[in-house]
FITITOR-988957 format. One record per residue (C-alpha): z, y, x negated; residue number from 1; residue in one letter. Coordinates in nm, 3 decimals, decimal comma, m for minus. Example, Ala and Ser with C-alpha at 12.3 -4.5 7.8 and 13.67 -1.06 7.14 Angstrom:
FITITOR-988957
+---------+---------+---------+-----+-----+
!      pz !      py !      px !   n ! res !
+---------+---------+---------+-----+-----+
!   0,780 !  m0,450 !  m1,230 !   1 !   A !
!   0,714 !  m0,106 !  m1,367 !   2 !   S !
+---------+---------+---------+-----+-----+
***
This chain:
FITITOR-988957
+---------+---------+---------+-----+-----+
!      pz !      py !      px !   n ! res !
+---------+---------+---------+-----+-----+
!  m0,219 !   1,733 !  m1,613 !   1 !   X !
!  m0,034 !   1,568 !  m1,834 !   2 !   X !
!   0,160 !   1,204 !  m1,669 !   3 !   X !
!   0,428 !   0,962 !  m1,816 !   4 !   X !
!   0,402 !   0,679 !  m1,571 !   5 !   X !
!   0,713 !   0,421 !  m1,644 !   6 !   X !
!   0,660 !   0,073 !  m1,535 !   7 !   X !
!   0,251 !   0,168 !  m1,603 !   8 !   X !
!   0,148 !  m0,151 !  m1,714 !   9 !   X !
!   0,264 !  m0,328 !  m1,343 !  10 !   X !
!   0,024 !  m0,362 !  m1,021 !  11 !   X !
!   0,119 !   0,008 !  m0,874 !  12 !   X !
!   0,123 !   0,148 !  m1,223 !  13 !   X !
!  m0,171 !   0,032 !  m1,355 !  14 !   X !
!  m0,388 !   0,169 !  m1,012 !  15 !   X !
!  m0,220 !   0,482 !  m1,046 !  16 !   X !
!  m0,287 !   0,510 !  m1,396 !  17 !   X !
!  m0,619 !   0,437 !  m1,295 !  18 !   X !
!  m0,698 !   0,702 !  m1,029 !  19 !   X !
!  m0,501 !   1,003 !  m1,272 !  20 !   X !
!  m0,786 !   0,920 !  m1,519 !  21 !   X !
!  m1,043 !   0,965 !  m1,301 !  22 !   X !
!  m0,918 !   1,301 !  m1,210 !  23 !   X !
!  m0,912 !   1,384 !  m1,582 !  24 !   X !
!  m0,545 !   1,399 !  m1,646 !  25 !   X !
!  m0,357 !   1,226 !  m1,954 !  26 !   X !
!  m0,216 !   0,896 !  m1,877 !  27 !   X !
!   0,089 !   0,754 !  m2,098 !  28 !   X !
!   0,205 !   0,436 !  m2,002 !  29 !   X !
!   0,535 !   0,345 !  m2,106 !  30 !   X !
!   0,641 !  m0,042 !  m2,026 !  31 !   X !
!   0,830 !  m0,312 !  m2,204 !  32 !   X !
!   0,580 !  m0,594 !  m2,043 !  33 !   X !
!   0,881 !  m0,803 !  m1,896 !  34 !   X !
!   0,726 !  m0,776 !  m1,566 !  35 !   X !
!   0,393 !  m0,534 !  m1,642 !  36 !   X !
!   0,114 !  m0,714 !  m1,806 !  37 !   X !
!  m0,161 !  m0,569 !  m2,055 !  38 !   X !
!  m0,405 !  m0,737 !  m1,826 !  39 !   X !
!  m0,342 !  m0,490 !  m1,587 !  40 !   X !
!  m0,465 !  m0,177 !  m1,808 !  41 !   X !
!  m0,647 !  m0,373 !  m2,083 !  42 !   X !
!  m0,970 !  m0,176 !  m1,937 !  43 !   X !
!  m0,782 !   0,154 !  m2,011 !  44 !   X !
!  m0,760 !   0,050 !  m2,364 !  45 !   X !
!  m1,032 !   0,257 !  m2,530 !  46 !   X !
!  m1,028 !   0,567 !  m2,307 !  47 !   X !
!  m0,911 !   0,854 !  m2,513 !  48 !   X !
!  m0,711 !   1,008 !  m2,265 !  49 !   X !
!  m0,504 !   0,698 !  m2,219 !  50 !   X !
!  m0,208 !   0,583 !  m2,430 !  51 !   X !
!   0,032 !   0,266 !  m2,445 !  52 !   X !
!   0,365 !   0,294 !  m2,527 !  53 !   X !
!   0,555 !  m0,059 !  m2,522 !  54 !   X !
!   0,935 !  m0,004 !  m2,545 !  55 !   X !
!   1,193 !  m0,008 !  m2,344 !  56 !   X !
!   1,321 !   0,332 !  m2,118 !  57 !   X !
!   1,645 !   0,267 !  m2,260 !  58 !   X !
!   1,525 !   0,461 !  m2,592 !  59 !   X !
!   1,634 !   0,748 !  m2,579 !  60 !   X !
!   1,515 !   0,929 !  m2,842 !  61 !   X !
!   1,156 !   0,771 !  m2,759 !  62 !   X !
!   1,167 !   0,845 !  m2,393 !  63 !   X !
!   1,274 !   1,231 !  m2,462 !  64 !   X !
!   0,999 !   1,255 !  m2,688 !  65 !   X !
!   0,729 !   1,133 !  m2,380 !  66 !   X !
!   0,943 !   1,366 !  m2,134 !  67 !   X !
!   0,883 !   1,643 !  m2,346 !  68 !   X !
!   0,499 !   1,524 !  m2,392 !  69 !   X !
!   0,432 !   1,519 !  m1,991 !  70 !   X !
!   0,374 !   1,783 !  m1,726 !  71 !   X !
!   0,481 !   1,509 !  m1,445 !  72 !   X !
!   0,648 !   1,184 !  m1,470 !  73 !   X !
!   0,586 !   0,856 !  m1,191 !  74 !   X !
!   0,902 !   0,645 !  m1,240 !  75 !   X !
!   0,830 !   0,350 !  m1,118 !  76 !   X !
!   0,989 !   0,115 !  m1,404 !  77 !   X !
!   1,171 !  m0,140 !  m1,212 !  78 !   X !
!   1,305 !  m0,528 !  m1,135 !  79 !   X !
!   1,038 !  m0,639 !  m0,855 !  80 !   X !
!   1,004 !  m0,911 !  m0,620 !  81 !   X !
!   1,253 !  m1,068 !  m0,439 !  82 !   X !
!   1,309 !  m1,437 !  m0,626 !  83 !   X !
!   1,417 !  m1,211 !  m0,931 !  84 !   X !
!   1,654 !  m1,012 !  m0,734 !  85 !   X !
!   1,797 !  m1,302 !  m0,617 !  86 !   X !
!   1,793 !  m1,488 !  m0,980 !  87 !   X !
!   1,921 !  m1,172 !  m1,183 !  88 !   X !
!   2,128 !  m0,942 !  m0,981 !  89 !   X !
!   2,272 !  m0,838 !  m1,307 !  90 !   X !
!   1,941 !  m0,772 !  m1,465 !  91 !   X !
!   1,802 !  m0,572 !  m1,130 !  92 !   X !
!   2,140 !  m0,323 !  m1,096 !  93 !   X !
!   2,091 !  m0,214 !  m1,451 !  94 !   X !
!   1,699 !  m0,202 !  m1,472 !  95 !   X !
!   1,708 !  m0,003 !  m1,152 !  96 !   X !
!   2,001 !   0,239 !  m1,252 !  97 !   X !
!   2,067 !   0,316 !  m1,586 !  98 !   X !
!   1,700 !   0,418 !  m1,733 !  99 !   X !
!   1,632 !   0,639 !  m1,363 ! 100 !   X !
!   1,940 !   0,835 !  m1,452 ! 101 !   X !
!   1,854 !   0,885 !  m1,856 ! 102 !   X !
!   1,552 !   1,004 !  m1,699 ! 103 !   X !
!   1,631 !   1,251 !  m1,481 ! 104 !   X !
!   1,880 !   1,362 !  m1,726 ! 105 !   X !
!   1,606 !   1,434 !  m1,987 ! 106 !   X !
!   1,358 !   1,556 !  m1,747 ! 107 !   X !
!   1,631 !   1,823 !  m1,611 ! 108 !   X !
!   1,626 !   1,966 !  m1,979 ! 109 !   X !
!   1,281 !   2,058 !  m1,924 ! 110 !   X !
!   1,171 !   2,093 !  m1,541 ! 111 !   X !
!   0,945 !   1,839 !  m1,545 ! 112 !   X !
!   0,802 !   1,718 !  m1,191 ! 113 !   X !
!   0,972 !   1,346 !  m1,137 ! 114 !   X !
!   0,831 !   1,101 !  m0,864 ! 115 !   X !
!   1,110 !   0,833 !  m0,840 ! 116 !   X !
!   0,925 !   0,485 !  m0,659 ! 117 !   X !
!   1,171 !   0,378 !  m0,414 ! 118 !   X !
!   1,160 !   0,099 !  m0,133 ! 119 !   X !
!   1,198 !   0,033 !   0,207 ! 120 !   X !
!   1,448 !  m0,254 !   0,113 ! 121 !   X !
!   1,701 !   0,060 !   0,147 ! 122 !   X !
!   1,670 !   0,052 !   0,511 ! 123 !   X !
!   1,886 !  m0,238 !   0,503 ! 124 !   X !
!   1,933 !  m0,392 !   0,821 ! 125 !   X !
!   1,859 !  m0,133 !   1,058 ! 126 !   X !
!   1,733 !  m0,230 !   1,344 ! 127 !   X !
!   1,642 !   0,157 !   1,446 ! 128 !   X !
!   1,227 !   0,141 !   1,462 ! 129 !   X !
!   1,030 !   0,317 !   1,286 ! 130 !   X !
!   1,226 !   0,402 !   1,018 ! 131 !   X !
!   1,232 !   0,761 !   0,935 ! 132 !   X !
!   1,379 !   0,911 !   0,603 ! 133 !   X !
!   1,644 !   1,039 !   0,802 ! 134 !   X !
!   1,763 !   0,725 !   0,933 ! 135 !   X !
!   2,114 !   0,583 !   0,836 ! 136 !   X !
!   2,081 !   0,290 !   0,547 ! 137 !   X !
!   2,245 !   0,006 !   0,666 ! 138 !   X !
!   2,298 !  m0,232 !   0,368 ! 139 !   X !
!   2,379 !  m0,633 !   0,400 ! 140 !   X !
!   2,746 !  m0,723 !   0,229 ! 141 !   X !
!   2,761 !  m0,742 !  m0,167 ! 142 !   X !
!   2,826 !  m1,102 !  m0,164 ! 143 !   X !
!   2,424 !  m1,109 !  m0,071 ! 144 !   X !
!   2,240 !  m1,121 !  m0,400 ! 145 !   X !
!   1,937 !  m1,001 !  m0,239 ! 146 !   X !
!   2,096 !  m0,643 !  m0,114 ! 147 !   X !
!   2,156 !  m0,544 !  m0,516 ! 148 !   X !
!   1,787 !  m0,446 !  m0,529 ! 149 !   X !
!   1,827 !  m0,199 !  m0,199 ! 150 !   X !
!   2,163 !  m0,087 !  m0,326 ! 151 !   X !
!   2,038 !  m0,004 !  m0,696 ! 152 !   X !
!   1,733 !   0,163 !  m0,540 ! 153 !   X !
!   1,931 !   0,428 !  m0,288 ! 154 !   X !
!   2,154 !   0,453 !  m0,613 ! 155 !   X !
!   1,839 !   0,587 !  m0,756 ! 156 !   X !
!   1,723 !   0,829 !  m0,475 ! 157 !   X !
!   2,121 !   0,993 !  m0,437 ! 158 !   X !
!   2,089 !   1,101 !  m0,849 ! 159 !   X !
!   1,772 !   1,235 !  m0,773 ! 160 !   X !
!   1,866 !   1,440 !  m0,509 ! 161 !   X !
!   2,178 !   1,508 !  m0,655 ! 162 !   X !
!   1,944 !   1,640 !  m0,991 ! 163 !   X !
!   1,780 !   1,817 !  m0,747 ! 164 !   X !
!   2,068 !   2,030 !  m0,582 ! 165 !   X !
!   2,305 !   2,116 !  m0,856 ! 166 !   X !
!   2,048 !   2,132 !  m1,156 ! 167 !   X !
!   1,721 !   2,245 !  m0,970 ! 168 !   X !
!   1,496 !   1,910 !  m1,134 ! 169 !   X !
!   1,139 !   1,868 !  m0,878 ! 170 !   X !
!   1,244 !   1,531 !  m0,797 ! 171 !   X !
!   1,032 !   1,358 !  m0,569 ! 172 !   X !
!   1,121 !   1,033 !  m0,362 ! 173 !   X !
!   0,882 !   0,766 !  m0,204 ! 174 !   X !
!   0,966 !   0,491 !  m0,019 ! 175 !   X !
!   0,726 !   0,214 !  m0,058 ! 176 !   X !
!   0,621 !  m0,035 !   0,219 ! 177 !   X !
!   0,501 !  m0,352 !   0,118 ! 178 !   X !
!   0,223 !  m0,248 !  m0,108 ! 179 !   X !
!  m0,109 !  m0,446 !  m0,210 ! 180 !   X !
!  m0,416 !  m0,504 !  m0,375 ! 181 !   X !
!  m0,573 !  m0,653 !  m0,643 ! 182 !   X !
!  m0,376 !  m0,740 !  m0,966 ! 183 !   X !
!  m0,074 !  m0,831 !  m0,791 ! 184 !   X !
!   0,133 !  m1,102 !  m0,833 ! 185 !   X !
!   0,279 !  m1,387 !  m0,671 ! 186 !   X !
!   0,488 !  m1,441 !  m0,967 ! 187 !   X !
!   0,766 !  m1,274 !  m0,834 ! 188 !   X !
!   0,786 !  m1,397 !  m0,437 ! 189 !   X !
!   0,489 !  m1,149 !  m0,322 ! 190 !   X !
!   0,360 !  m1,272 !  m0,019 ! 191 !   X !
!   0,008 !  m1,209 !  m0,013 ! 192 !   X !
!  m0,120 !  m1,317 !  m0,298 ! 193 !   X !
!   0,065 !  m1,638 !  m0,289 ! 194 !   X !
!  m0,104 !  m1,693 !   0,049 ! 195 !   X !
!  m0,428 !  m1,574 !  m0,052 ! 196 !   X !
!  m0,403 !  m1,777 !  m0,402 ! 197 !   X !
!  m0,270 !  m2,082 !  m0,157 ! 198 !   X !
!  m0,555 !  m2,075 !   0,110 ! 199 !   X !
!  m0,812 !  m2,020 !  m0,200 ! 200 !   X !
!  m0,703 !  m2,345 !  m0,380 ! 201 !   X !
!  m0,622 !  m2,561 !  m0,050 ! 202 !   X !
!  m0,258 !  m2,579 !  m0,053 ! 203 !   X !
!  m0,039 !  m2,546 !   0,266 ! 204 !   X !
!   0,047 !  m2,170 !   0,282 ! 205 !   X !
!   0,425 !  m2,128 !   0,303 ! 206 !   X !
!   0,553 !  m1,915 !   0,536 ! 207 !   X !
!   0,985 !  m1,878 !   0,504 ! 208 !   X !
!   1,204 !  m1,895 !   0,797 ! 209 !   X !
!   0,981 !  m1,898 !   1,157 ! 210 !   X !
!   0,714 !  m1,653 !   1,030 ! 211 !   X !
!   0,831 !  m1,424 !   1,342 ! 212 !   X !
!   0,965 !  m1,154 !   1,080 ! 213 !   X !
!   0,695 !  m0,897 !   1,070 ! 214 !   X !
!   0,604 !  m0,619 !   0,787 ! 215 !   X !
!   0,333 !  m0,343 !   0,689 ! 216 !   X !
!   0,098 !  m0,331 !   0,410 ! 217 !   X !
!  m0,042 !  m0,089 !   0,266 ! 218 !   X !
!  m0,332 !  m0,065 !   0,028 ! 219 !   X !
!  m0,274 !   0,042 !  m0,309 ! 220 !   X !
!  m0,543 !   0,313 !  m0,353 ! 221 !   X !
!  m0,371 !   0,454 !  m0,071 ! 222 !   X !
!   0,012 !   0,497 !  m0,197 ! 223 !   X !
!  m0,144 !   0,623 !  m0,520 ! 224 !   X !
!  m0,306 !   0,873 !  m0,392 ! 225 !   X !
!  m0,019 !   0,996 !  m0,207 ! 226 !   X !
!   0,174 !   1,002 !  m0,556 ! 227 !   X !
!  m0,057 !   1,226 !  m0,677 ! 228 !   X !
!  m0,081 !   1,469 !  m0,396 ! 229 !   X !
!   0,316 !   1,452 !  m0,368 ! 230 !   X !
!   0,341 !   1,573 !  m0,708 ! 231 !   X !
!   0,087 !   1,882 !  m0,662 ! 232 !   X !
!   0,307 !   2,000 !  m0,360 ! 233 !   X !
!   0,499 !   2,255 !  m0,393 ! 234 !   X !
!   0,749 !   2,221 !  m0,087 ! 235 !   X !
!   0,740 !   1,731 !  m0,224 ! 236 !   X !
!   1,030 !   1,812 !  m0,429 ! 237 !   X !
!   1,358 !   1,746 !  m0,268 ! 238 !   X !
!   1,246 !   1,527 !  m0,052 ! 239 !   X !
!   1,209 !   1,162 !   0,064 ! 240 !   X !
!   0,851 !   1,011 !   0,213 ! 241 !   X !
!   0,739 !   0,723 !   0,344 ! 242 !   X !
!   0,486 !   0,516 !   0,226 ! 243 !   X !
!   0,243 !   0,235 !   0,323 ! 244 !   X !
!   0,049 !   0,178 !   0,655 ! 245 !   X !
!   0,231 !   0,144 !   0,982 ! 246 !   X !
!   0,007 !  m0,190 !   1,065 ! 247 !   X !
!   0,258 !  m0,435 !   1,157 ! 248 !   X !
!   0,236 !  m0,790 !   1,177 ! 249 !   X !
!   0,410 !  m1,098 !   1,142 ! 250 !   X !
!   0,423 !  m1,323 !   0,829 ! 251 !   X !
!   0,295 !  m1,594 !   1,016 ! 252 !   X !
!  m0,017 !  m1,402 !   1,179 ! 253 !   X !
!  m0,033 !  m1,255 !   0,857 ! 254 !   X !
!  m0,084 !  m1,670 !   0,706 ! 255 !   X !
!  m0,340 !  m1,675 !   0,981 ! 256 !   X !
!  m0,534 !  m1,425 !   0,921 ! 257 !   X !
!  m0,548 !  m1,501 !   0,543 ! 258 !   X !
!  m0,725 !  m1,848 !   0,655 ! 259 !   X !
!  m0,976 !  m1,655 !   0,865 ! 260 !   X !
!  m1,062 !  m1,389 !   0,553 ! 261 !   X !
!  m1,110 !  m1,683 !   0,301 ! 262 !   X !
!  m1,265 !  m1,939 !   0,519 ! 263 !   X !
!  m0,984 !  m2,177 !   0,437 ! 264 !   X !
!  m0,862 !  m2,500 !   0,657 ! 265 !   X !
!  m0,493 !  m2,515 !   0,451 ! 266 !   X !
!  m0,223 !  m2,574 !   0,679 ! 267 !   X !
!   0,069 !  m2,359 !   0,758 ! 268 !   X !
!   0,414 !  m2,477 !   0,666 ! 269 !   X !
!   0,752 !  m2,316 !   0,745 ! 270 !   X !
!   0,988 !  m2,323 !   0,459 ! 271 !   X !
!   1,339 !  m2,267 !   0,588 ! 272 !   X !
!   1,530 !  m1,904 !   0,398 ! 273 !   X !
!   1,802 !  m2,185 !   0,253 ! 274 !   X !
!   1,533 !  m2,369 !   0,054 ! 275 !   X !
!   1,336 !  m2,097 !  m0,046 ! 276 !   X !
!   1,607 !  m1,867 !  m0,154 ! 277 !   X !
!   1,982 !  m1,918 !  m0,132 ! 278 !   X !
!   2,201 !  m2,034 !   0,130 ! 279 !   X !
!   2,300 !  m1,731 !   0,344 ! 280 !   X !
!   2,009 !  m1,549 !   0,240 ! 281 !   X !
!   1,968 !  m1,269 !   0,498 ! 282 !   X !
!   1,621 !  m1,099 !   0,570 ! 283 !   X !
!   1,464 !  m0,782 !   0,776 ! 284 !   X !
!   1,332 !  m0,896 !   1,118 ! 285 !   X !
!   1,092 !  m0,601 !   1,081 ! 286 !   X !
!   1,008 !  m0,291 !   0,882 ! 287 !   X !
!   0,757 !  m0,044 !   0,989 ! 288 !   X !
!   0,793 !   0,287 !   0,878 ! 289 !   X !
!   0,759 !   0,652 !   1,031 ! 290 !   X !
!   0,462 !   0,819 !   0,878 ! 291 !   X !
!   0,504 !   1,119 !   1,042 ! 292 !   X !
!   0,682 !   1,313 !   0,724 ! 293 !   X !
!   0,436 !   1,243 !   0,507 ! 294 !   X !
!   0,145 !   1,267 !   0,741 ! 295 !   X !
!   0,216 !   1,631 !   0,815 ! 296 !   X !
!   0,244 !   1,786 !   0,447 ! 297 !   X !
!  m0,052 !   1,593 !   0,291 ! 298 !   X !
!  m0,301 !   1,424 !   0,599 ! 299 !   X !
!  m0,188 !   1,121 !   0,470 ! 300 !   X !
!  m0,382 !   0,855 !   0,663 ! 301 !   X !
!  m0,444 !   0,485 !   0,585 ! 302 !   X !
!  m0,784 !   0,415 !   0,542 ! 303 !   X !
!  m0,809 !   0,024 !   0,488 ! 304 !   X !
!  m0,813 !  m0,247 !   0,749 ! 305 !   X !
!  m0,531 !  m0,520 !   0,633 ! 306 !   X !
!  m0,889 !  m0,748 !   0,686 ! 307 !   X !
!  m1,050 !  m0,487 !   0,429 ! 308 !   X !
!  m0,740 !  m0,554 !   0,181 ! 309 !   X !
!  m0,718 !  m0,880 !   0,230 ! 310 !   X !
!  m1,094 !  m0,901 !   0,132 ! 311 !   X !
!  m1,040 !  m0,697 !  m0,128 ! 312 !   X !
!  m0,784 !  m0,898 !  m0,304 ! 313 !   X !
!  m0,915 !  m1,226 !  m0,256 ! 314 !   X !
!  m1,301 !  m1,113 !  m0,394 ! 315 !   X !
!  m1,134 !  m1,114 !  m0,796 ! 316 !   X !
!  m0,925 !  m1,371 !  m0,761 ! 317 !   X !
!  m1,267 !  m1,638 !  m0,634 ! 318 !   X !
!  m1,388 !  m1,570 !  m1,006 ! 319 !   X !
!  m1,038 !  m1,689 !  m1,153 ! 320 !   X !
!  m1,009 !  m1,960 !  m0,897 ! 321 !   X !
!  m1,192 !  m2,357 !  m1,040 ! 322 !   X !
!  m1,509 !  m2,439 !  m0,833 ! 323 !   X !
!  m1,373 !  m2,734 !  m0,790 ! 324 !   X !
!  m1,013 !  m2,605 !  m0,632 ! 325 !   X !
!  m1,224 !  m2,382 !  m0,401 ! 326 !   X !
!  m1,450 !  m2,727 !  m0,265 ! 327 !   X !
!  m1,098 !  m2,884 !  m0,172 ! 328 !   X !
!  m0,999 !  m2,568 !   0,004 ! 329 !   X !
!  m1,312 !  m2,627 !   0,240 ! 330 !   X !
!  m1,277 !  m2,940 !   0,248 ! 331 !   X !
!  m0,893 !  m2,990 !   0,295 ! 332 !   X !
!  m0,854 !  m2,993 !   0,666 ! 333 !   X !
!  m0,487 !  m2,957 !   0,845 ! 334 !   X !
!  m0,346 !  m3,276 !   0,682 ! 335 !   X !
+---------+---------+---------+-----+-----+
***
């Protein structure tokens, strides 16, 4: 099988490109590093079945070319993390919109298999749990800089379906729940390695608004895998899945439980929305999602503990972290 994975060179990207190798497929990875890093696939580098191609998806005449190259195409070029969102609206509405629907556009030319990477930020604000792909999206006001990204994104999933409908294109949608593992960020505002990152180093772990908010997350190897069975599936196309695990928990258990994995005495310090964000900034009290879809036309199960992933992620990052930084984490106490 021959894959085009945009956005290859980012955390998701990079594991997927990862497990696709293993399985003996071609990997191209097409990324213009403004949020991917070569870090992330700089182990790929002298496999023969892997290629790099850094441009932007706004090429056409380069991006037809890799269409035309690939059996099956991951899309999952996009603005991430939720401090951009809320720093470049702009830049998120057009990084999210314009290069998905060049995309499909090429990719309807010549039936190619397309797996768009959606979110569950398109839920909005319903407060109808779990949410099931056939849910009503209930999106905050546009005068919210933070609703652009779920906006943009549901943008994305009507022009696939729409490809799918009137021009017959095996679109494929997934709706990703809080995914993690290693090589991800806090760069961008993702939660769990900033905590694990804070707890490993000694520094209060900051937990926005009262913590009570709760999410899922899923490990990395899992969502991958789904991609790649999605795309073998014959009756995928058309259709929307979600994602992740269905393990909820609160951000501020989630802070405590990051202590207990890395043996860490940092305190825990709430950082009101206003402060961390933007005044007015409005957030999801929960989001767990209904498996049930996705469960029944693949067996998709989660097989990680969040302990397990938590582990998991933390175990790279105590090579990267100073001895020294470590010793004050033991020794840093609740002050």
């Amino acid at each position: 099988m021959r894959c085009l994975i945009t956005g290859g060179a980012g955390f998701i990207g990079s594991h997927l490109a990862d497990a696709l190798l293993e399985e003996m497929s071609v990997v191209t990875v097409l990324d213009d590093l403004s949020t991917g890093s070569i870090e992330n696939i700089q182990h790929l580098r002298g496999n023969p079945d892997f290629h790099l191609v850094i441009d932007t998806m706004m090429s056409r005449p380069l991006l037809a070319e890799l269409v035309d190259q690939s059996d099956v195409i991951f899309h999952l070029a996009a603005a991430v993390g939720v401090r951009l969102i809320i720093e470049s609206p702009v830049r998120t509405i057009e990084t999210n919109i314009r290069p998905t629907e060049l995309l499909l556009e090429l990719a309807t030319k010549k039936r190619k298999t397309v797996l768009i990477a959606s979110t569950s930020e398109v839920y909005g604000k319903s407060q109808k749990f779990p949410f099931s792909e056939e849910d009503d999206l209930v999106i905050g006001p546009p005068d919210k800089g933070r609703w652009s990204y779920a906006c943009s994104k549901a943008i994305d999933e009507f022009l696939a379906l729409a490809y799918w409908r009137e021009k017959k294109l095996p679109a494929i949608i997934v709706r990703l729940f809080n995914t993690i593992g290693p090589r991800q960020t806090g760069q961008y505002g993702m939660v769990v390695p900033t905590l694990i990152r804070q707890a490993m180093t000694g520094e209060p772990l900051t937990v926005f608004g009262d913590g009570r908010q709760s999410r899922c997350f899923g490990w990395v190897g899992d969502v991958v895998q789904a991609m790649i069975a999605l795309v073998k599936n014959p009756n995928a196309p058309g259709k929307v899945f979600n994602v992740g695990s269905d393990e909820e928990i609160t951000i501020l258990e989630l802070a405590e439980r990051v202590k207990r994995v890395t043996i860490s005495e940092s305190r825990i310090r709430l950082i009101p929305y206003h402060q961390a964000y933007e005044s007015g900034f409005e957030d999801m009290s929960r989001r767990i999602p209904d498996l049930s879809r996705i469960r029944h036309l693949i067996g998709y199960r989660p097989t990680k503990t969040l302990d397990e992933i938590l582990l998991a992620i933390a175990a790279p990052l105590r090579e990267r972290i100073p001895v020294r930084a470590r010793s004050m984490s033991m020794s840093a106490g609740t002050s």
